[in-house]
N, C-alpha and C positions, 0 to 999 in steps of 0.2 A: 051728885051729878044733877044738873038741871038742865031741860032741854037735849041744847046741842054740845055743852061742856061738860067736862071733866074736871073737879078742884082734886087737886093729886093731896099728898100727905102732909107738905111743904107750903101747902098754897097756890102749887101755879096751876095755871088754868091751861086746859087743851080742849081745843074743836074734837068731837066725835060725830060721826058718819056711821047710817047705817045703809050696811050695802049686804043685800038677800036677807039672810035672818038672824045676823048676827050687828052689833055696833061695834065699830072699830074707832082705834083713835083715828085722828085725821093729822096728827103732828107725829116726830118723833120724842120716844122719853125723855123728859129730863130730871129725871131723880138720882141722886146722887145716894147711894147705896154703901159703899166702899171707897175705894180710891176710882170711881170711875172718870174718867177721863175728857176733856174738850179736844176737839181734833186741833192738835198746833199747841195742846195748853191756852190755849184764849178762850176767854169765859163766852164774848159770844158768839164762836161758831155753836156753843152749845145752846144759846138762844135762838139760835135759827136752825139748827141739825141736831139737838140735843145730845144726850150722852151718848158715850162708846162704853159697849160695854162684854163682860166677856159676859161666857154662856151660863156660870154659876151667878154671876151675879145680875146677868137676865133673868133668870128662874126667879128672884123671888123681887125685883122690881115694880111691878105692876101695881097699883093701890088696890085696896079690897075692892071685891069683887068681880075685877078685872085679872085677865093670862096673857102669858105667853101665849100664842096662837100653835096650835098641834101643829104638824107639819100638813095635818087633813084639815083644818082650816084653811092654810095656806093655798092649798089645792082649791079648796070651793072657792077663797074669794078670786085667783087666778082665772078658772073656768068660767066664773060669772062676767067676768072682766073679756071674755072672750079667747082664752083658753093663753097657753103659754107664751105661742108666737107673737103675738100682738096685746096683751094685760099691759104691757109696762107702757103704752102709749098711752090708755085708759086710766091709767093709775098713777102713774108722773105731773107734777104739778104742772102748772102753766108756765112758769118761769122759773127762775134757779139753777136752770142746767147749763154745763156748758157747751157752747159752738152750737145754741139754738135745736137743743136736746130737747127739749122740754117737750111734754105730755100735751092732750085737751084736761085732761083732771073731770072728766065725763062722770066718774064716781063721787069726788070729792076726799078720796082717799089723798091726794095731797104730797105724795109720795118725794122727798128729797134726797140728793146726793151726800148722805154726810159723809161717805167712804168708809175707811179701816181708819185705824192708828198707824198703817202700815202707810197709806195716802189714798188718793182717790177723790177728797173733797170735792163737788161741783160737776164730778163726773160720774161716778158710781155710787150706787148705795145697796147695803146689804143690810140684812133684818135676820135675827134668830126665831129659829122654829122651839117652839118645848120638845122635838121627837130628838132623840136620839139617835145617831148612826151606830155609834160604840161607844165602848168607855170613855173613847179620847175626842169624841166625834159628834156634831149634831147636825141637823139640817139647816140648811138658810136658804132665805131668798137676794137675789138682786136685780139689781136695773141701772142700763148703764144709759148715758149719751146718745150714744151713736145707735143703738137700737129699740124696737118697740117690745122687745119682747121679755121674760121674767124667767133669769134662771135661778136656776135649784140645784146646791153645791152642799155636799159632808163640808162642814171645815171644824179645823181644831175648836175647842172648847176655849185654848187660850187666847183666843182671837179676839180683837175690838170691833163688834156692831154694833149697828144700831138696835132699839125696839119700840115694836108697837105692838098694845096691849087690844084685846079685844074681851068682850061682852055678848051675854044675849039679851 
């Protein structure tokens, strides 16, 4: 890492942000690990929303030295962003959303809608936590369109999201 980027293991480069006391990325990932997925099968929704991925193959994504984010990660950079009801304003990019959804990007967390595998592109996006709910189950974050705020859902393990990795 130099600077403000990230060269991942593959080469590609990612904006990182630091926001309170940790460095986050400022993109979603696009490392391909397994069979991870482009939303649609088109290679570049995954240049611009990166991969979908499930929760095992989140867990070990991240390039050295870089995680998953705990799901108390996820809490601090929310709270710092101005707590649940309002983070996803702060944290949503400037553009990219649809029906004029879009964030100030006040962090530069940069946050996009790349949805599920299930749909959602351009309107929702969700991110995997490293906590666990249960064996079948982990945390996640999302942020939709139509609201400012960041919620926090268990969802299945075999689910398609997105990730971003953080640092300190």
């Amino acid at each position: 890492m130099s600077g403000n980027t990230l060269i991942d293991r593959d080469g590609q480069r990612y904006h990182t942000v630091m926001i309170g006391n940790e460095r986050w990325m400022a993109q979603n990932l696009n490392y391909q690990t397994d069979n991870d997925p482009c939303y649609g099968s088109r290679l570049s929704n995954c240049q611009e929303y990166g991969r979908l991925y499930t929760w095992r193959s989140a867990m070990r994504a991240c390039p050295d030295g870089w995680h998953l984010p705990s799901d108390a990660q996820w809490d601090t950079l929310v709270n710092f962003a101005g707590g649940a009801q309002t983070a996803g304003m702060e944290l949503k990019s400037a553009s990219g959303w649809n029906n004029n959804g879009n964030g100030t990007d006040a962090h530069g967390f940069s946050a996009l809608p790349g949805g599920s595998y299930g749909g959602g592109i351009g309107s929702v996006g969700y991110w995997w936590s490293a906590s666990e709910d249960d064996v079948s189950r982990a945390w996640s974050r999302s942020m939709h369109y139509g609201s400012d705020n960041v919620g926090k859902e268990s969802s299945a393990k075999m689910l398609l999201l997105s990730v971003r990795c953080v640092t300190r």
